[in-house]
PDB file of the backbone (N, CA, C, O) and the ligand in Angstrom, with CONECT records:
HET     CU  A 101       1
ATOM      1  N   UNK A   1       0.844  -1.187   0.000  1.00  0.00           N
ATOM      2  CA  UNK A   1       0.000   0.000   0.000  1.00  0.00           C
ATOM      3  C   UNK A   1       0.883   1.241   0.000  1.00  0.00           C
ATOM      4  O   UNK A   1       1.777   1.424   0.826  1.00  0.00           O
ATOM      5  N   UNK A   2       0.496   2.281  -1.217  1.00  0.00           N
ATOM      6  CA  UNK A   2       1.213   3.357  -0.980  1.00  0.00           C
ATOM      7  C   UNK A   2       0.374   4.862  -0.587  1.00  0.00           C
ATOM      8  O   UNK A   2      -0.717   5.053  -1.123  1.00  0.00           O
ATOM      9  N   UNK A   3       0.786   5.619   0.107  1.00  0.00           N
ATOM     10  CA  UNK A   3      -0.477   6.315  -0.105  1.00  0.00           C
ATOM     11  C   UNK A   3       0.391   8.216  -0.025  1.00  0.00           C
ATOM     12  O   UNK A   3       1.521   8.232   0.464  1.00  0.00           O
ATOM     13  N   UNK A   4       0.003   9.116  -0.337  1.00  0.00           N
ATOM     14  CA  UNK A   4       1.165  10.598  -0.481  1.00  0.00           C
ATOM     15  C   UNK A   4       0.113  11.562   0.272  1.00  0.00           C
ATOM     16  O   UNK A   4      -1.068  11.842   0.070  1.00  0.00           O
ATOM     17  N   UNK A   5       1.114  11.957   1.274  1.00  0.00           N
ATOM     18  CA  UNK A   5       0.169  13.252   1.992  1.00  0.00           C
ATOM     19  C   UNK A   5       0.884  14.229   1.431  1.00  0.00           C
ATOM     20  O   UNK A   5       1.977  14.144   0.871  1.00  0.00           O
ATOM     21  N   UNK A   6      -0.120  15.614   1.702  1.00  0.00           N
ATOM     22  CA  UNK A   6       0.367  16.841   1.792  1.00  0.00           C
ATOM     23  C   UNK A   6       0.400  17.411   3.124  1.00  0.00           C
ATOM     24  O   UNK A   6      -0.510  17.497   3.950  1.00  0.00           O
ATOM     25  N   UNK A   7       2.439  18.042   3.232  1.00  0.00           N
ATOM     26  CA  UNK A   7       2.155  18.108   4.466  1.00  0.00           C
ATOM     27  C   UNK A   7       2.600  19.793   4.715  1.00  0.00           C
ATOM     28  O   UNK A   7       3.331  20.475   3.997  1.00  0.00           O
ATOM     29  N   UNK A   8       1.973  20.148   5.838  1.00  0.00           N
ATOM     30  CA  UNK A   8       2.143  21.697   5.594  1.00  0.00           C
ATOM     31  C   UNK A   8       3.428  22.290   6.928  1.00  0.00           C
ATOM     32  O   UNK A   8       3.579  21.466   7.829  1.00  0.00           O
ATOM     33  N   UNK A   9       4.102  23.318   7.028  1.00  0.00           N
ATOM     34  CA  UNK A   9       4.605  23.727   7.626  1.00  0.00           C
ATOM     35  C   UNK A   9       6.536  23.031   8.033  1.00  0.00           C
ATOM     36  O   UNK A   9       7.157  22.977   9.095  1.00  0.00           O
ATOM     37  N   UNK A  10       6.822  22.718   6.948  1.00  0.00           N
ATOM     38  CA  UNK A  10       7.858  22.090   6.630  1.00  0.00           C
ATOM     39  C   UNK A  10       8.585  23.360   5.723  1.00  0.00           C
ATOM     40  O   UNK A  10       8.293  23.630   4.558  1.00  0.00           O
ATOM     41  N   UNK A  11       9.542  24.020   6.512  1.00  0.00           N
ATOM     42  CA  UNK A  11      10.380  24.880   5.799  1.00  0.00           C
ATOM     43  C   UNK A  11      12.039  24.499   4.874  1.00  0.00           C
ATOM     44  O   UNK A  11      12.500  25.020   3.858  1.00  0.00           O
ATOM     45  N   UNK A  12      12.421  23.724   5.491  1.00  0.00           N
ATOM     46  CA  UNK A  12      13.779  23.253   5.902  1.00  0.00           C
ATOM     47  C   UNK A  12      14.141  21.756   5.636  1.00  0.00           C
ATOM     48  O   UNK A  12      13.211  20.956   5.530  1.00  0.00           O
ATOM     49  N   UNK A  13      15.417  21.331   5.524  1.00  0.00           N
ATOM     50  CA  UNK A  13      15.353  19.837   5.281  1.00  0.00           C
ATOM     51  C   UNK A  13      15.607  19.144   7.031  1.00  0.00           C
ATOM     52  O   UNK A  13      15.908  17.956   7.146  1.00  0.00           O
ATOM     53  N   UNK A  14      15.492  19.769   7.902  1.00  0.00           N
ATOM     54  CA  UNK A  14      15.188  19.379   9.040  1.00  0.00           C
ATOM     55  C   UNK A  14      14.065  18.965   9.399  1.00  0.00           C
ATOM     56  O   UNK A  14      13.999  18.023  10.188  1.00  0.00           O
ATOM     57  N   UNK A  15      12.820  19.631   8.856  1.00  0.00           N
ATOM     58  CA  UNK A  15      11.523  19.626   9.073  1.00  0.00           C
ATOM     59  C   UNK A  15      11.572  18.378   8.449  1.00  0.00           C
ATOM     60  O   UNK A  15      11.082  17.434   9.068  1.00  0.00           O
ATOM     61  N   UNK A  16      12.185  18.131   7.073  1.00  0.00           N
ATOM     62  CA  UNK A  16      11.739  17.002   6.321  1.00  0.00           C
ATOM     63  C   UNK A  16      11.971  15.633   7.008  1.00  0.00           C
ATOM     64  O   UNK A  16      11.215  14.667   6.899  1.00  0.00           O
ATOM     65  N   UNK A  17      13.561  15.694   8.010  1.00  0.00           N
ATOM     66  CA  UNK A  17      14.063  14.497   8.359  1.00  0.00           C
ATOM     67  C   UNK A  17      13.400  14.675   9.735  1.00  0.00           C
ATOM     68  O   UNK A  17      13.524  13.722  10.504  1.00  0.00           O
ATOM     69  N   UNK A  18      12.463  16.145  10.320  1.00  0.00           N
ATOM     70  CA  UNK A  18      11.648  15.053  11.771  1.00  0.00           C
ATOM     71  C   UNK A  18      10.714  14.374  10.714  1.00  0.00           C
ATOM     72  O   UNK A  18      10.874  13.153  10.718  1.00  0.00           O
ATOM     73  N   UNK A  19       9.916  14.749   9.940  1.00  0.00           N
ATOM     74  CA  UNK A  19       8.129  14.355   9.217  1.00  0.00           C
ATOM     75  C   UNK A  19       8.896  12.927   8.984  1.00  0.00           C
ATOM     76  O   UNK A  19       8.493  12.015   9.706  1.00  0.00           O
ATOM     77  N   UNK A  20       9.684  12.696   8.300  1.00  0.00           N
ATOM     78  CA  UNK A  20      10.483  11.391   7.849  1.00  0.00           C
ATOM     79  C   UNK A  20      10.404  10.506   8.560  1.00  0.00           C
ATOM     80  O   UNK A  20       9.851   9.440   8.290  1.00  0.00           O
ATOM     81  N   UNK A  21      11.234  10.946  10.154  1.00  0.00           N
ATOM     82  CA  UNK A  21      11.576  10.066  11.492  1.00  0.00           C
ATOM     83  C   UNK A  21      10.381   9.705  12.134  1.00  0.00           C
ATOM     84  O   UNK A  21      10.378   8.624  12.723  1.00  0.00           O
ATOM     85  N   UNK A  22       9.037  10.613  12.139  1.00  0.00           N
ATOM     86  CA  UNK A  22       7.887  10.512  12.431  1.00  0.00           C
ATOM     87  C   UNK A  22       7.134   9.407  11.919  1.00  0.00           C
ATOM     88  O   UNK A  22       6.458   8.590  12.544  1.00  0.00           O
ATOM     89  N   UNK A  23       7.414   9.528  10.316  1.00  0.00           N
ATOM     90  CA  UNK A  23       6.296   8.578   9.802  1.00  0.00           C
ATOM     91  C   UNK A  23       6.592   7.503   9.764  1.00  0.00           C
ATOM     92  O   UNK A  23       5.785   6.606   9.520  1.00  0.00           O
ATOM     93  N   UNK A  24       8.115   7.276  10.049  1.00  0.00           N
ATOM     94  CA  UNK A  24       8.913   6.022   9.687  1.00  0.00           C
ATOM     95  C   UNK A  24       8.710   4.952  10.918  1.00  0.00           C
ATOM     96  O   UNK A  24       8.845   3.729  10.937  1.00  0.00           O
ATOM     97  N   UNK A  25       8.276   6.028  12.090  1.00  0.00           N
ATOM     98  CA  UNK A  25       8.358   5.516  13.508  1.00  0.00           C
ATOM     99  C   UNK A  25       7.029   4.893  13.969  1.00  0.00           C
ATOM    100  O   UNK A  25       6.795   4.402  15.073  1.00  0.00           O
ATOM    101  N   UNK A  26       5.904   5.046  12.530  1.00  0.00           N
ATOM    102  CA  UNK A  26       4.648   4.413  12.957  1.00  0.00           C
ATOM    103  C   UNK A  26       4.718   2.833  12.490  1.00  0.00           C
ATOM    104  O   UNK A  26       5.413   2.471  11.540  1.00  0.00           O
ATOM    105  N   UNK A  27       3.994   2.032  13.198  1.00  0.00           N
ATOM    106  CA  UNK A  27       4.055   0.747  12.925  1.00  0.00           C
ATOM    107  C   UNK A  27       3.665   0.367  11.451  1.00  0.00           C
ATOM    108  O   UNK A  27       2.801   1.113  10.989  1.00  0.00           O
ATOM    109  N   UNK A  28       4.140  -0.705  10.539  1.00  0.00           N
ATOM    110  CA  UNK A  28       3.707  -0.661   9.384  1.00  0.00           C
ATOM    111  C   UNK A  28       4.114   0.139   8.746  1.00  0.00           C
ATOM    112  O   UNK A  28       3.644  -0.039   7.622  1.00  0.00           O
ATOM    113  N   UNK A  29       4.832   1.095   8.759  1.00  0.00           N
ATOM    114  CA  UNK A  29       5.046   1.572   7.613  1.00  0.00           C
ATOM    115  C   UNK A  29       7.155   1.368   7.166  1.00  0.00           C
ATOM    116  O   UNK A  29       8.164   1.675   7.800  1.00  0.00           O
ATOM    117  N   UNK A  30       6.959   0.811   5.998  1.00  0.00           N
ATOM    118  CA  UNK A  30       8.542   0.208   5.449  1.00  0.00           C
ATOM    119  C   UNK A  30       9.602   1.226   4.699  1.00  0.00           C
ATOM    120  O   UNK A  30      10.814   1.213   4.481  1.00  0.00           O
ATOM    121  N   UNK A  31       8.361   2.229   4.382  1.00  0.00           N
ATOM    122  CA  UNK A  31       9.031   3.209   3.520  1.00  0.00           C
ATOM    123  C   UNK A  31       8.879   4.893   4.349  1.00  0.00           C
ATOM    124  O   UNK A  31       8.404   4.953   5.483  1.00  0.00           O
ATOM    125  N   UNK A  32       9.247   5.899   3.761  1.00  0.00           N
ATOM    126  CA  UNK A  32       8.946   7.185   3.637  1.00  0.00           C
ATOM    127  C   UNK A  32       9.556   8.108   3.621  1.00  0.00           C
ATOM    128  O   UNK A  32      10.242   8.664   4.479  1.00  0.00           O
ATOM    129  N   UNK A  33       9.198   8.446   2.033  1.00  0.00           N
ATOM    130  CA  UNK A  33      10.009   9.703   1.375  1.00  0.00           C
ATOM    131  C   UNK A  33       9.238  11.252   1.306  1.00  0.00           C
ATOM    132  O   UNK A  33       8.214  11.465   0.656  1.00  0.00           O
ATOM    133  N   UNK A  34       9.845  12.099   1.987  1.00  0.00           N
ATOM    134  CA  UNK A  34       9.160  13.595   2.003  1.00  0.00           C
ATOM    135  C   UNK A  34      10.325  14.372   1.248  1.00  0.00           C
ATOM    136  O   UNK A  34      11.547  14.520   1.234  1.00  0.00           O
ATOM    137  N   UNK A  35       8.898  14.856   0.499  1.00  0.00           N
ATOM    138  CA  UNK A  35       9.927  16.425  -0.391  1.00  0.00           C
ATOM    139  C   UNK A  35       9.820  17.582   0.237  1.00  0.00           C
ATOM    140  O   UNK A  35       8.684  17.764   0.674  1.00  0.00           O
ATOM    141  N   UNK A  36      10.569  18.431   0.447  1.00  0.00           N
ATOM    142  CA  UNK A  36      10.274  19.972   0.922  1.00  0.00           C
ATOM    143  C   UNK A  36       9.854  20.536  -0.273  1.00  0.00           C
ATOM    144  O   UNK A  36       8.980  21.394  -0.144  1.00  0.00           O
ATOM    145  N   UNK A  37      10.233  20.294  -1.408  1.00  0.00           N
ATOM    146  CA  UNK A  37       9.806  21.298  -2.733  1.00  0.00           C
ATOM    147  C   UNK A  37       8.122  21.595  -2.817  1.00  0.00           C
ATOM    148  O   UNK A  37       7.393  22.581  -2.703  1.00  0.00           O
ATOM    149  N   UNK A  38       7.909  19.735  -3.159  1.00  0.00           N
ATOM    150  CA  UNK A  38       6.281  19.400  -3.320  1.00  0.00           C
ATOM    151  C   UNK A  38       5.680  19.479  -1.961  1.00  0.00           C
ATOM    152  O   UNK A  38       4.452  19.502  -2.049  1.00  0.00           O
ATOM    153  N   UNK A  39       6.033  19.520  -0.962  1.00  0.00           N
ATOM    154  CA  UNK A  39       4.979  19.325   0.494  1.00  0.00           C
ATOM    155  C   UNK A  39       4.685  18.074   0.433  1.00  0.00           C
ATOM    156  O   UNK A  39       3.726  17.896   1.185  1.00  0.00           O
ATOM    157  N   UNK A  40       5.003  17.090  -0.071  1.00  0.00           N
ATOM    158  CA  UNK A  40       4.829  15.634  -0.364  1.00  0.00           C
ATOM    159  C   UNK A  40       5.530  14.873   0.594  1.00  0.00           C
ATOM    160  O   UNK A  40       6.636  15.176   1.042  1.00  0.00           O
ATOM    161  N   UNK A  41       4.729  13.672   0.964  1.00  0.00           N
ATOM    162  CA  UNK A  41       5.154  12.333   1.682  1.00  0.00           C
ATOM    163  C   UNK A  41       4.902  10.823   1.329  1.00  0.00           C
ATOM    164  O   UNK A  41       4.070  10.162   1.951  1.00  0.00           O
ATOM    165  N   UNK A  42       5.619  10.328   0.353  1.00  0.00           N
ATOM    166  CA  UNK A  42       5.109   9.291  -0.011  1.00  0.00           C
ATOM    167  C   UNK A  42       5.353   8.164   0.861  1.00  0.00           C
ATOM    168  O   UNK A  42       6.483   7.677   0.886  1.00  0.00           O
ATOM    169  N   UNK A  43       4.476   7.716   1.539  1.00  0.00           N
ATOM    170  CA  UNK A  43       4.592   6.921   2.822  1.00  0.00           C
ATOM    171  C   UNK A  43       4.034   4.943   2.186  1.00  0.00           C
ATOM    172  O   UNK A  43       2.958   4.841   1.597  1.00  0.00           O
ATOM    173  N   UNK A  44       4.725   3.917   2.375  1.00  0.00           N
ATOM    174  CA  UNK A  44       4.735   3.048   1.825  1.00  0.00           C
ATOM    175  C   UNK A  44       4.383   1.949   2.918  1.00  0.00           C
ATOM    176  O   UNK A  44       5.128   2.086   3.888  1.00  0.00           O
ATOM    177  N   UNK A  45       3.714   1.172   3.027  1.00  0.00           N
ATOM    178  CA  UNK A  45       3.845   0.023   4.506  1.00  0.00           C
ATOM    179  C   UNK A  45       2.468  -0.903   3.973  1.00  0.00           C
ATOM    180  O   UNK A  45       1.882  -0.578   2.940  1.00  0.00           O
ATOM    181  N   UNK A  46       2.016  -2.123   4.826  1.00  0.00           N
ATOM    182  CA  UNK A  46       1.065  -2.526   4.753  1.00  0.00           C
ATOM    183  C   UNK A  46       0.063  -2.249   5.192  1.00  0.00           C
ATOM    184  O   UNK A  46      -0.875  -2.336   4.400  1.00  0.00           O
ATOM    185  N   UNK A  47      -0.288  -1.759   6.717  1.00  0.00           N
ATOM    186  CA  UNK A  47      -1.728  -0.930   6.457  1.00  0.00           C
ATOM    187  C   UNK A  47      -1.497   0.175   6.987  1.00  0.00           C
ATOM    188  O   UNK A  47      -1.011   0.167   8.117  1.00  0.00           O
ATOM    189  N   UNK A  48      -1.789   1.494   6.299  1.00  0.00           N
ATOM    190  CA  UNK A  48      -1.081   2.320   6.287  1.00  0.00           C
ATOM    191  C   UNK A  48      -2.552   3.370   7.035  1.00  0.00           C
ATOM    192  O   UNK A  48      -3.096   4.172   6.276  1.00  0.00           O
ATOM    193  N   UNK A  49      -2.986   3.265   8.289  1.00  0.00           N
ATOM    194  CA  UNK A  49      -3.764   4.123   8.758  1.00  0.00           C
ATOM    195  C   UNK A  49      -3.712   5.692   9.000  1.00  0.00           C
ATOM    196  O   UNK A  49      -2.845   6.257   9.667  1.00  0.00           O
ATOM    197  N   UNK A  50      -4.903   6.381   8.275  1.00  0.00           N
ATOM    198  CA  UNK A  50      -4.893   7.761   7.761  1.00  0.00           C
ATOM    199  C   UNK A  50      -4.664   8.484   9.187  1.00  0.00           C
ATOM    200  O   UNK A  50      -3.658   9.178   9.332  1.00  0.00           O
ATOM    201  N   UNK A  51      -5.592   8.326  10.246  1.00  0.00           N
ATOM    202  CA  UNK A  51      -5.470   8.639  11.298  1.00  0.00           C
ATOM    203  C   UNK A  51      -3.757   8.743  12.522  1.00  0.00           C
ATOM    204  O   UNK A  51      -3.302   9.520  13.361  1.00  0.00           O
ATOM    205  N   UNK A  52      -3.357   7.381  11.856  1.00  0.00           N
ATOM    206  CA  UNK A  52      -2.107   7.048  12.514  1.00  0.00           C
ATOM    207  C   UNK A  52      -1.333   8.198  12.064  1.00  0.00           C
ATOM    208  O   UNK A  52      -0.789   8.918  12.901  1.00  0.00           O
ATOM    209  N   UNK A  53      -1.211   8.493  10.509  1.00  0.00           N
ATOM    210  CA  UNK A  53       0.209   9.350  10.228  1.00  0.00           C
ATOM    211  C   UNK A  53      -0.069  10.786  10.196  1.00  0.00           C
ATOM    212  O   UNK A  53       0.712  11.712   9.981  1.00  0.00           O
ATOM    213  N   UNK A  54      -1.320  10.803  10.449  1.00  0.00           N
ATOM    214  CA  UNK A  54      -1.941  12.140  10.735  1.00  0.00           C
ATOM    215  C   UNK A  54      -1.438  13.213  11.899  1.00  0.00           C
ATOM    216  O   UNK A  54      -1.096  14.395  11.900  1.00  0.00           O
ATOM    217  N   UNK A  55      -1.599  11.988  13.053  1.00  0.00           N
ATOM    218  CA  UNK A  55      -1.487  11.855  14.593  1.00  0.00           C
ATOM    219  C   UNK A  55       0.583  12.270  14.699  1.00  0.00           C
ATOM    220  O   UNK A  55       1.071  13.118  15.446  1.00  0.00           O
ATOM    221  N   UNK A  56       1.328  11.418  13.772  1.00  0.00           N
ATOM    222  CA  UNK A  56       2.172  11.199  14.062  1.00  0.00           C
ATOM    223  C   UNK A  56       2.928  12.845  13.516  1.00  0.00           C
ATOM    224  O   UNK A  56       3.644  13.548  14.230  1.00  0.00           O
ATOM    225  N   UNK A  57       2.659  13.041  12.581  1.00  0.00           N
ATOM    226  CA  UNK A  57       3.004  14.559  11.737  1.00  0.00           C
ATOM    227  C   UNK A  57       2.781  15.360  12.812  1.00  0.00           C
ATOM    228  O   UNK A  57       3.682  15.881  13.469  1.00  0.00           O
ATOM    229  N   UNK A  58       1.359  15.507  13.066  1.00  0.00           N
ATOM    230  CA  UNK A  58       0.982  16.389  14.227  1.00  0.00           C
ATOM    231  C   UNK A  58       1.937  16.457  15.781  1.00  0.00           C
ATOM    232  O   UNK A  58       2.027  17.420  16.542  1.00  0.00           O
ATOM    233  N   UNK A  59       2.398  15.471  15.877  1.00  0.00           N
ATOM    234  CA  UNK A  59       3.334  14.907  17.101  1.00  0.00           C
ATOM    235  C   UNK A  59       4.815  15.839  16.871  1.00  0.00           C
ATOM    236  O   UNK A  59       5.309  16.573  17.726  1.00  0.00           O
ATOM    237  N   UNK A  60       5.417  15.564  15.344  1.00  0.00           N
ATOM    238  CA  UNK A  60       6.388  16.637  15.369  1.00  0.00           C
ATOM    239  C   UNK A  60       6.381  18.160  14.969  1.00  0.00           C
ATOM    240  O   UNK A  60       7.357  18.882  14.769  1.00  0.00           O
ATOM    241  N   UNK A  61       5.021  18.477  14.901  1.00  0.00           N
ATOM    242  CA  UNK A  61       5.056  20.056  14.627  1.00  0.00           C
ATOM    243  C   UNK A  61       4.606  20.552  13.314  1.00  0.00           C
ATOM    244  O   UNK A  61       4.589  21.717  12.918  1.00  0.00           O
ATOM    245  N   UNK A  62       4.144  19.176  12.536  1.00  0.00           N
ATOM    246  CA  UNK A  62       3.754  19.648  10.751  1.00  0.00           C
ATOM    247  C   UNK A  62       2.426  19.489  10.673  1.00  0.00           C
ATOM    248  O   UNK A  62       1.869  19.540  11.770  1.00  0.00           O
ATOM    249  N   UNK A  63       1.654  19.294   9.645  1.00  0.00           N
ATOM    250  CA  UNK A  63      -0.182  19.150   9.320  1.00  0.00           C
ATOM    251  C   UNK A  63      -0.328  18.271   8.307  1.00  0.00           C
ATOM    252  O   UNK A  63      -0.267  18.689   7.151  1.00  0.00           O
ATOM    253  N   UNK A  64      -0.469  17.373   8.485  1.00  0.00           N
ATOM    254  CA  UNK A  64      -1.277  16.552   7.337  1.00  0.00           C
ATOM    255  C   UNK A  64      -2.405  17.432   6.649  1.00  0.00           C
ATOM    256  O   UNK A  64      -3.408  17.269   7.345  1.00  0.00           O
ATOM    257  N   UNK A  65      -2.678  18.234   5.671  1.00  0.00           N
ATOM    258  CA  UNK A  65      -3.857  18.392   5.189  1.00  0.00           C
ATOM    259  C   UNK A  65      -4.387  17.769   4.187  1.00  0.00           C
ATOM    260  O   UNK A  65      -5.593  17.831   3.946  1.00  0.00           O
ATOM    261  N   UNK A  66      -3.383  16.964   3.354  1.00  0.00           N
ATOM    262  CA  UNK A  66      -4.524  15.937   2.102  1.00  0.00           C
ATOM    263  C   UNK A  66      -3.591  14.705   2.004  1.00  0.00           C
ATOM    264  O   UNK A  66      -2.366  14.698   1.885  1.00  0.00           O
ATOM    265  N   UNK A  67      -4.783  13.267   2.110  1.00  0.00           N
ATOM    266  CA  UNK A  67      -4.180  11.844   1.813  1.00  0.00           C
ATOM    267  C   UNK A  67      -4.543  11.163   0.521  1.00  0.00           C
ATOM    268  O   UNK A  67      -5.695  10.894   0.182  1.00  0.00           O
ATOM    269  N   UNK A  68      -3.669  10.961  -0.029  1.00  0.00           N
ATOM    270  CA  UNK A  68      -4.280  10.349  -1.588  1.00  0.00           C
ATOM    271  C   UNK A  68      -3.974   9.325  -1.744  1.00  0.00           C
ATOM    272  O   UNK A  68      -4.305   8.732  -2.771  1.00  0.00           O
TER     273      UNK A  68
HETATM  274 CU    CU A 101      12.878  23.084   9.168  1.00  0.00          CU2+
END
């Protein structure tokens, strides 16, 4: 399962490697690549709960606003 958020408030490639360390740190998930350019997170795992990486973004200081 792959699924790409948009994530907001990511200035920096610091921001990128907490959102990274964040999403990487939820259960299930094997992958996850964030762009600072696009606001993009392409997050990769087997079940990849919307709520979970929502929760987890929010935990280091960024916003999930769209899951596709
Ligand atoms: Cu930053």
């Amino acid at each position: 399962m792959k699924k790409t958020l948009s994530v907001e408030g990511m200035t920096c490639n610091h921001c990128v490697m907490h959102v990274t360390k964040a999403l990487k740190g939820i259960s299930g998930v094997t992958s996850a690549v964030v762009d600072l350019a696009s606001k993009s997170a392409v997050v990769e795992g087997g079940a990849l709960d919307d709520a979970a990486m929502k929760a987890a973004v929010a935990d280091a200081g960024y916003e999930v606003v769209a899951i596709a």
